[in-house]
C-alpha positions as CSV (number, residue, x, y, z in Angstrom):
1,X,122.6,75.0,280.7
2,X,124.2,72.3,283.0
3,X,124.7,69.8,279.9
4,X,127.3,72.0,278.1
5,X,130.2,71.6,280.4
6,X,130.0,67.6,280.5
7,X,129.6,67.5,276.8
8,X,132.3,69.8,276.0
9,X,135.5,68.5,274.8
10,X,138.6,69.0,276.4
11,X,140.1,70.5,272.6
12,X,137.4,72.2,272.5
13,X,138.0,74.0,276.1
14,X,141.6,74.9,274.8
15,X,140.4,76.7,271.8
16,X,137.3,78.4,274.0
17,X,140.5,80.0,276.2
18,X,142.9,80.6,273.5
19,X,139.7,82.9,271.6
20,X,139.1,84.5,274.6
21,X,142.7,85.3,275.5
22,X,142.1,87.1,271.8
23,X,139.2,89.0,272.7
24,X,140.9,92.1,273.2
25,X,139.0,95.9,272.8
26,X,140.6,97.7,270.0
27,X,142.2,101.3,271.2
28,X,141.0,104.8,270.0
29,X,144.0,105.7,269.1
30,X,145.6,102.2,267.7
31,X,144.9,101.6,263.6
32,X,147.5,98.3,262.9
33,X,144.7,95.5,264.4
34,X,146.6,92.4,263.2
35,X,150.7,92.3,262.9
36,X,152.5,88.7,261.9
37,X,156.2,89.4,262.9
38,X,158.2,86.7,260.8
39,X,155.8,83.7,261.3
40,X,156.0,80.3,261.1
41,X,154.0,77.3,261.6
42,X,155.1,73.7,261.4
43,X,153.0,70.4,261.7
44,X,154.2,67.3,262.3
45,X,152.8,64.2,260.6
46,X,152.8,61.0,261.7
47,X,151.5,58.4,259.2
48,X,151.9,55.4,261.6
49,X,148.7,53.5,262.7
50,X,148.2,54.8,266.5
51,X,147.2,51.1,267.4
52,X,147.7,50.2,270.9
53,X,150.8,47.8,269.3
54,X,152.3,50.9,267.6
55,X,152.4,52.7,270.8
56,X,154.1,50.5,272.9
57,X,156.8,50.0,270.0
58,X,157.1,54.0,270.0
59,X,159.7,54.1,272.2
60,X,162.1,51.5,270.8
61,X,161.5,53.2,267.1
62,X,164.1,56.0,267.6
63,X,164.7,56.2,263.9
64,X,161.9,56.4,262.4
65,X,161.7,60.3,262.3
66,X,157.9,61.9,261.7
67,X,157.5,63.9,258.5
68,X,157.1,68.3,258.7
69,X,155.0,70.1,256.5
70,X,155.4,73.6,257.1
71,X,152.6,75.4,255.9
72,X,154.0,79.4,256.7
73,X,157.7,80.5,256.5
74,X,158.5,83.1,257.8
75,X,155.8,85.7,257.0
76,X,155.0,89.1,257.7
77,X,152.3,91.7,257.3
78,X,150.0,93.9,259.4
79,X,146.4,94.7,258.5
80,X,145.1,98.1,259.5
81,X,141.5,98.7,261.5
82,X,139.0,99.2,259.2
83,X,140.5,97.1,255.8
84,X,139.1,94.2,253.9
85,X,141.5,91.8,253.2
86,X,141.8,88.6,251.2
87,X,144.1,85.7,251.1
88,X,144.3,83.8,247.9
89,X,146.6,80.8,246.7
90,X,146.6,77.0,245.6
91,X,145.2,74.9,247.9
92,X,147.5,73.7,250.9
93,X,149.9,77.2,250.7
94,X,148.3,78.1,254.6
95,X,145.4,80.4,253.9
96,X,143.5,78.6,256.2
97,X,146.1,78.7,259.0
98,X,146.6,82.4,258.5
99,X,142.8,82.4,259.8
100,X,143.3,79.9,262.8
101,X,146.3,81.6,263.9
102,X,145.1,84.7,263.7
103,X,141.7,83.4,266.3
104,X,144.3,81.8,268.6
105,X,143.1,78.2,267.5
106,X,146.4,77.3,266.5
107,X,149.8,78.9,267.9
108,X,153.0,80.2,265.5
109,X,156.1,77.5,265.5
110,X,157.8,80.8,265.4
111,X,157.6,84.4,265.3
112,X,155.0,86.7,267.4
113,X,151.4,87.1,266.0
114,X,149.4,90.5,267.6
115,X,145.6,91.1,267.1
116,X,143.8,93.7,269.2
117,X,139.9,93.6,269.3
118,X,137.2,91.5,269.5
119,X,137.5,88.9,266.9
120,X,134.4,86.9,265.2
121,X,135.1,83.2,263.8
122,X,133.5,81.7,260.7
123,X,136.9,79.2,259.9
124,X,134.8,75.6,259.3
125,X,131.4,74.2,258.3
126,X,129.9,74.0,261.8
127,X,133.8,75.0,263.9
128,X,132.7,75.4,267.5
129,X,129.4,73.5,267.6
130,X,128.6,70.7,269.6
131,X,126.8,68.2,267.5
132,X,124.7,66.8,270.5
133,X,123.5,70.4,271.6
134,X,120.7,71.9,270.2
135,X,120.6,75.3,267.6
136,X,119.5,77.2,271.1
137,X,122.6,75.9,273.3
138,X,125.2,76.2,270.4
139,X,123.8,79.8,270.3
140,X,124.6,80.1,274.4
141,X,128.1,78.4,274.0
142,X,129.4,80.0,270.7
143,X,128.1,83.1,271.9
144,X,130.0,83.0,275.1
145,X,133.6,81.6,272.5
146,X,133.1,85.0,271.1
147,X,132.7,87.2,274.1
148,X,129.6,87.5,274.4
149,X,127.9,88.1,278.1
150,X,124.5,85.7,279.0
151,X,122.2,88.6,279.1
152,X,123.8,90.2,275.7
153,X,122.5,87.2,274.1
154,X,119.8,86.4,275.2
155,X,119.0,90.2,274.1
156,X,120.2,89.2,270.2
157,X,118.8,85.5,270.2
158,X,115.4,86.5,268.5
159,X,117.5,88.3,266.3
160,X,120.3,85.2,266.1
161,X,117.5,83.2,264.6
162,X,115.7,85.1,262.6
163,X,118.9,86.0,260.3
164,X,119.8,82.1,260.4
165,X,116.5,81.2,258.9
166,X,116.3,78.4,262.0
167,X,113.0,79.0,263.6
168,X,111.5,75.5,263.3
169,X,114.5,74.1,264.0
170,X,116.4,75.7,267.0
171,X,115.8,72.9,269.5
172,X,117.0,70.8,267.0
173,X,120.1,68.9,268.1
174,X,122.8,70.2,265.2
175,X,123.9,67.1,264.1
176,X,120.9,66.7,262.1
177,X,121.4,70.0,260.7
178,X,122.2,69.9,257.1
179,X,125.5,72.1,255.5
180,X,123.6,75.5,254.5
181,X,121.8,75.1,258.4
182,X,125.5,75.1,259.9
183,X,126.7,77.7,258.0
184,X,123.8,80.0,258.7
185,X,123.7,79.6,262.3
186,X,127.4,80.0,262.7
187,X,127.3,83.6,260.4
188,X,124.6,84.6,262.2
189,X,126.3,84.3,265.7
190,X,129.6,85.8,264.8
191,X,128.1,88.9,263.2
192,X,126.0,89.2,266.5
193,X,129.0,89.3,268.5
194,X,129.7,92.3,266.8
195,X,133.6,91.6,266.1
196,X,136.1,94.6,265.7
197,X,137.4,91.6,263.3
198,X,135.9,89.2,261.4
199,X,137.5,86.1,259.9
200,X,135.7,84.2,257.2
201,X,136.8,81.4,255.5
202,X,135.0,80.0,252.4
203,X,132.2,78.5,254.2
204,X,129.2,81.4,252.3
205,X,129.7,79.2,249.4
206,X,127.8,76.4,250.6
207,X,124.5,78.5,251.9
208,X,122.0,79.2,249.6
209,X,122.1,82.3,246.9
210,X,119.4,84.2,248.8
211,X,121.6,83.9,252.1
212,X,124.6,84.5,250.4
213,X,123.5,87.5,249.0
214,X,122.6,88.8,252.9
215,X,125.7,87.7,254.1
216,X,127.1,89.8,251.6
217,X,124.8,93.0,252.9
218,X,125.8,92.6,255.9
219,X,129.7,92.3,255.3
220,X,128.9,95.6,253.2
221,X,127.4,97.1,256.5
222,X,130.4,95.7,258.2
223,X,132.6,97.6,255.9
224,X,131.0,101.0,256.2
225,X,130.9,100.8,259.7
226,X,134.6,100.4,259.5
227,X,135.0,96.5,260.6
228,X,138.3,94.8,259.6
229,X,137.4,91.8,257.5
230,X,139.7,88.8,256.3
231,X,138.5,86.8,253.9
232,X,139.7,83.2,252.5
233,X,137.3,82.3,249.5
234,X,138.3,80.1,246.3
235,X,135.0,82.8,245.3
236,X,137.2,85.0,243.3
237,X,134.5,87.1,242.3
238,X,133.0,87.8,245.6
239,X,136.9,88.4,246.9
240,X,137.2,91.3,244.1
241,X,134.7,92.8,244.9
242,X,134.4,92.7,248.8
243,X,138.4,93.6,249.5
244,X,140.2,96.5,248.4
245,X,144.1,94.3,249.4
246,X,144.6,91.0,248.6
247,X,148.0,88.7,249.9
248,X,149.1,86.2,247.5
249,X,150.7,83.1,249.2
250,X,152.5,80.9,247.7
251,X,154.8,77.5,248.4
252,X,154.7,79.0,252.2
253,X,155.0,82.9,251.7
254,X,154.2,86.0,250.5
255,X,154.0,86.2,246.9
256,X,152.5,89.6,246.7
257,X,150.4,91.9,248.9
258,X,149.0,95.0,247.3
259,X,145.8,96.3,245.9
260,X,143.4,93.8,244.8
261,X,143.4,94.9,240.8
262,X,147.1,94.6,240.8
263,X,147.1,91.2,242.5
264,X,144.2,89.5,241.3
265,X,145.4,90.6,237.5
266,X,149.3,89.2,238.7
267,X,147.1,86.0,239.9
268,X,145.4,85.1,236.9
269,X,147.9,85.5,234.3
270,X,149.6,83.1,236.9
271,X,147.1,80.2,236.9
272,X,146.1,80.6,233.5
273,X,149.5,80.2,232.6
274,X,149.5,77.4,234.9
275,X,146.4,75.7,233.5
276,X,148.1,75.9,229.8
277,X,151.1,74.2,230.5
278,X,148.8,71.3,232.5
279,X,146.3,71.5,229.0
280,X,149.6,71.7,227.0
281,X,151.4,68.4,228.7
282,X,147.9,66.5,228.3
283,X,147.3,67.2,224.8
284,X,150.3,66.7,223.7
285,X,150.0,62.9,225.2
286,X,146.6,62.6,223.6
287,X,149.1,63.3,220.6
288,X,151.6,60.9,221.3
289,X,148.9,58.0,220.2
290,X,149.1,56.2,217.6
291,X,147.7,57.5,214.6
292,X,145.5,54.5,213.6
293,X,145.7,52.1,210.1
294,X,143.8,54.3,207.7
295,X,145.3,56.1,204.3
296,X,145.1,59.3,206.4
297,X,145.5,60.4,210.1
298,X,146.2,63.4,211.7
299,X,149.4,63.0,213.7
300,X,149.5,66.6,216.0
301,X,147.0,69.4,216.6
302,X,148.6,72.6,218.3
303,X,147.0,75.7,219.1
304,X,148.9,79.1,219.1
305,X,148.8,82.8,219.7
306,X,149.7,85.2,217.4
307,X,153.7,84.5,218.4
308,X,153.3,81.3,217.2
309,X,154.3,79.8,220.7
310,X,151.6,76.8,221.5
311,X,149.8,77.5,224.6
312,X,145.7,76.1,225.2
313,X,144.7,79.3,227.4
314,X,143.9,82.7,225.4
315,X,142.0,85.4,226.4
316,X,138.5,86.1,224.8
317,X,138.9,87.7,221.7
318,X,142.3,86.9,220.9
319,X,143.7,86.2,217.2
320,X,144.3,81.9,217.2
321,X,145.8,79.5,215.5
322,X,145.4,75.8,214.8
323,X,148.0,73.9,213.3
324,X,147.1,70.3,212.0
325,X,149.9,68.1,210.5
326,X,148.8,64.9,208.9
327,X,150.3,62.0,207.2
328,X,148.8,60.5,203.9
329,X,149.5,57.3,202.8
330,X,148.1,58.3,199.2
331,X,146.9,61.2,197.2
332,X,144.1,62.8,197.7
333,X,142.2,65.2,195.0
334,X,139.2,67.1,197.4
335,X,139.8,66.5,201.0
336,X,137.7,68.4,203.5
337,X,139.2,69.1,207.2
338,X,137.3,70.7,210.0
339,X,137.2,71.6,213.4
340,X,134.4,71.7,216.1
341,X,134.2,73.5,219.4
342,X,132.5,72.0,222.2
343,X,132.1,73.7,225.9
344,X,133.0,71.2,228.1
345,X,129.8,70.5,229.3
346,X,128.8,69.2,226.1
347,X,127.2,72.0,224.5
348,X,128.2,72.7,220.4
349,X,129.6,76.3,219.9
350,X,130.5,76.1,216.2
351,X,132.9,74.9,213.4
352,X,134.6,75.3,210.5
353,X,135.5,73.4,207.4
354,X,137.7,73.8,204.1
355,X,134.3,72.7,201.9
356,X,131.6,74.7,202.7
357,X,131.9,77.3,205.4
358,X,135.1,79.0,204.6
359,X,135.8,76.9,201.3
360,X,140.0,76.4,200.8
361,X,140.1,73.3,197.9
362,X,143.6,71.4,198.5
363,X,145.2,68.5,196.9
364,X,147.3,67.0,199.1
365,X,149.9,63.9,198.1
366,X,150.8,60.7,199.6
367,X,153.5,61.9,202.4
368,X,153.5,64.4,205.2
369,X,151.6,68.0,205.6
370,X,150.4,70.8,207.5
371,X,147.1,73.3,207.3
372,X,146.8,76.3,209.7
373,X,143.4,77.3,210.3
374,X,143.6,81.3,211.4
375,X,140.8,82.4,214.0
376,X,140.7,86.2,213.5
377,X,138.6,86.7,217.0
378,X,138.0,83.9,219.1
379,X,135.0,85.5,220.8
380,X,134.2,83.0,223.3
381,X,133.1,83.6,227.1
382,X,135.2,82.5,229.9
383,X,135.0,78.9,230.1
384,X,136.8,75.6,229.5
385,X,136.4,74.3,225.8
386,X,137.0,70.9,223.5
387,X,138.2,71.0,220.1
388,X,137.4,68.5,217.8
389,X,139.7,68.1,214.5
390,X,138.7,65.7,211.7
391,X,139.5,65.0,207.8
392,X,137.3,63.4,205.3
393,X,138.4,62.2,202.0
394,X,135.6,64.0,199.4
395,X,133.3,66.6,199.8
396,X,130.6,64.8,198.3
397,X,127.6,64.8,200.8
398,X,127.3,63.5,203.4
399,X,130.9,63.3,203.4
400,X,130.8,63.4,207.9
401,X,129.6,60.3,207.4
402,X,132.8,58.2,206.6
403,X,136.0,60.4,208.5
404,X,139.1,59.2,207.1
405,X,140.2,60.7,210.8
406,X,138.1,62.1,214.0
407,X,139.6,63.3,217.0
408,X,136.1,64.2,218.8
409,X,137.1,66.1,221.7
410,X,140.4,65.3,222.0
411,X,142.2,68.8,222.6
412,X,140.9,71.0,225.9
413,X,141.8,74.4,225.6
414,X,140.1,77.5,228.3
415,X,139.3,80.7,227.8
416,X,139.4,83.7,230.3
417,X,137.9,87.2,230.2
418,X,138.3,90.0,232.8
419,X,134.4,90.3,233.1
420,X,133.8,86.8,233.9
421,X,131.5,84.4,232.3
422,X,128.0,85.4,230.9
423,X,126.9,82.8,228.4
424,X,129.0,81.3,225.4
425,X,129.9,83.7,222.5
426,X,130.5,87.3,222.7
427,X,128.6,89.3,220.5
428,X,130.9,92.5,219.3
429,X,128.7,95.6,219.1
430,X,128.5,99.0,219.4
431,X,126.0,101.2,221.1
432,X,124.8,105.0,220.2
433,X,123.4,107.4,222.0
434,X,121.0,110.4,221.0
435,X,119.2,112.9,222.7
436,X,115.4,112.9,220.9
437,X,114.0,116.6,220.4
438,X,110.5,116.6,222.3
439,X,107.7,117.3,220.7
440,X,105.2,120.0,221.6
């Protein structure tokens, strides 16, 4: 293949040495496979133009210091031969650069970072490829990144192809390839290297669901065969149920490390908490508006738990409460309130009223007031949800007509369950069993 070393980058030759420097064969009688030692990693950002002006002014701009953002701090763990580990956190808290240092793409700022055996890549949508090199020479050169000898893959290229669903398209120069075409060529290269260690980071999300689900067959076959796997996924369903460990980071360390059930349970109470107090600080903006020129208008809408505390995140299932204060420029003899859920793609749930679905006649008088509506189950599915609050001034039909107030949408509130998300409303039921007698 004479094109590949003239079209080969010279960032792309430091990363081909620094992977193989890490393709090291894993001892018999050594089970610790990956050890961070107090880790750091720093980068260093420079938001000047790099016109050919700014550079010759470099010199004379002593102090004009660049801007750090340290991803890591100081971080430790090992990860022993045969485990399946994630990495969760927010975006930007160095998941990624876990992965990279780990393959030697990127060296530690600090600290000592030790891997032994072979290790297979899959960090970025197409990471490695040269986009003017066909399917069949990216196979040759990725191939060789991961340790793999001429003759060893030219014996799995058939077999290279055939699980990247490429045929047609293998002499195809890659840069025409589209996102689920990168993706499946680079899995199918670094699980034909055969890693002692695999690294994957988030790119099965973007193939199809019929690759996906053999990606996931073979990282199964990976795990019985006793292959250390490292995951980085925003997939949180797929990461429950592929690793038995998960590492928390967070603001540049280690949060928690420990079994996936008692992490991933630590984790969501953590960003559904999160997501409340965002819901909480934008509804109670949406609150802060004025209230309109009308004889009535509802001035504050709060949902609650059974504490009373407000909070817009509940679990499905959970005893609610809507408080609704309102101010009345006059009396009113009948007045109907209601509320409406909405998913937030649009779709109706369902609603109640004071007239005619759970019937509460008030009177209220010209001044300030209050009604709670009470929610005994809020059997919803995990999703994100709208409520919709409105008042009328009669019940006398069709009364939705004319609102003497409507806030349509106006209050975002989400809901979580531990089984994930299924359809809209959960249906509470009980099953019985019983053995029949046969008949003769």
């Amino acid at each position: 293949m004479p094109r590949l070393q003239t079209l080969y980058r010279e960032d792309e030759a430091r990363q081909v040495v620094a992977l193989w420097r890490s393709a090291v064969i894993l001892p018999a009688s050594m089970s610790t496979v990956i050890q961070f030692d107090h880790v750091s990693k720093r980068f260093r950002l420079n938001h000047h133009s790099r016109t050919l002006q700014e550079l010759l002014l470099a010199p004379f701009r002593r102090g004009q210091a660049e801007e750090e953002f340290w991803p890591l701090r100081d971080i430790s763990f090992t990860v022993e031969q045969g485990e399946t580990v994630g990495i969760i956190g927010p975006n930007g808290v160095g998941k990624s650069t876990i992965l990279k240092l780990i393959a030697r793409i990127l060296e530690p700022t600090s600290g000592t970072i030790t891997t032994h055996g072979r290790i297979g890549t899959l960090l970025e949508l197409g990471a490695g490829f040269h986009p003017d090199l066909t399917g069949r020479e990216n196979i040759y050169l990725n191939g060789a990144v991961l340790g793999m000898s001429k003759e060893e893959i030219r014996r799995k290229f058939d077999s290279i192809v055939a699980f990247a669903e490429l045929g047609p398209f293998i002499d195809m120069p890659v840069k025409h390839y589209s996102s689920g075409m990168y993706v499946r060529l680079g899995f199918a290269i670094a699980i034909h290297a055969e890693p002692e260690i695999l690294l994957v980071d988030e790119v099965l999300a973007v193939g199809d669901a019929a690759f996906q689900q053999k990606s996931a067959e073979k990282i199964a076959a990976f795990q019985r065969e006793g292959k250390t796997i490292i995951f980085v996924s925003h997939d949180m369903q797929m990461m429950t149920t592929l690793c038995e460990r998960l590492i928390w980071l967070q603001e540049g360390t280690i949060y928690q490390d420990d079994r996936t059930e008692n992490v991933w349970r630590a984790y969501l109470a953590s960003m559904e908490q999160r997501t409340s107090q965002r819901l909480e600080v934008e509804n109670y903006q949406r609150s802060l508006e004025e209230p309109g020129e009308g004889p009535l208008a509802i001035t504050s809408v709060v949902m609650t738990g059974e504490d009373g505390q407000p909070r817009w995140s509940f679990q499905s299932g959970e005893r609610v409460r809507i408080r609704i204060r309102y101010e009345a420029k006059r009396a009113f003899s009948e007045p109907v309130f209601s509320i409406l859920i909405h998913r937030a793609d649009g779709l109706y749930v369902s609603s109640t009223n004071t007239y005619n679905i759970d019937p509460t006649p008030i009177q209220i008088e010209a001044g300030r007031g209050e009604l709670t509506v009470e929610i005994d189950s809020l059997d919803l599915y995990q999703g994100n949800y709208l409520l919709s609050v409105a008042a009328y001034a009669e019940p006398d039909p069709p009364y939705w007509l004319h609102p003497l107030a409507f806030l349509d949408r106006q209050f975002a509130f989400r809901i979580t369950t531990p089984w994930g998300s299924h359809g809209v409303s959960v249906l509470s039921a009980q099953w019985h069993h019983d053995m029949l007698e046969e008949k003769v």
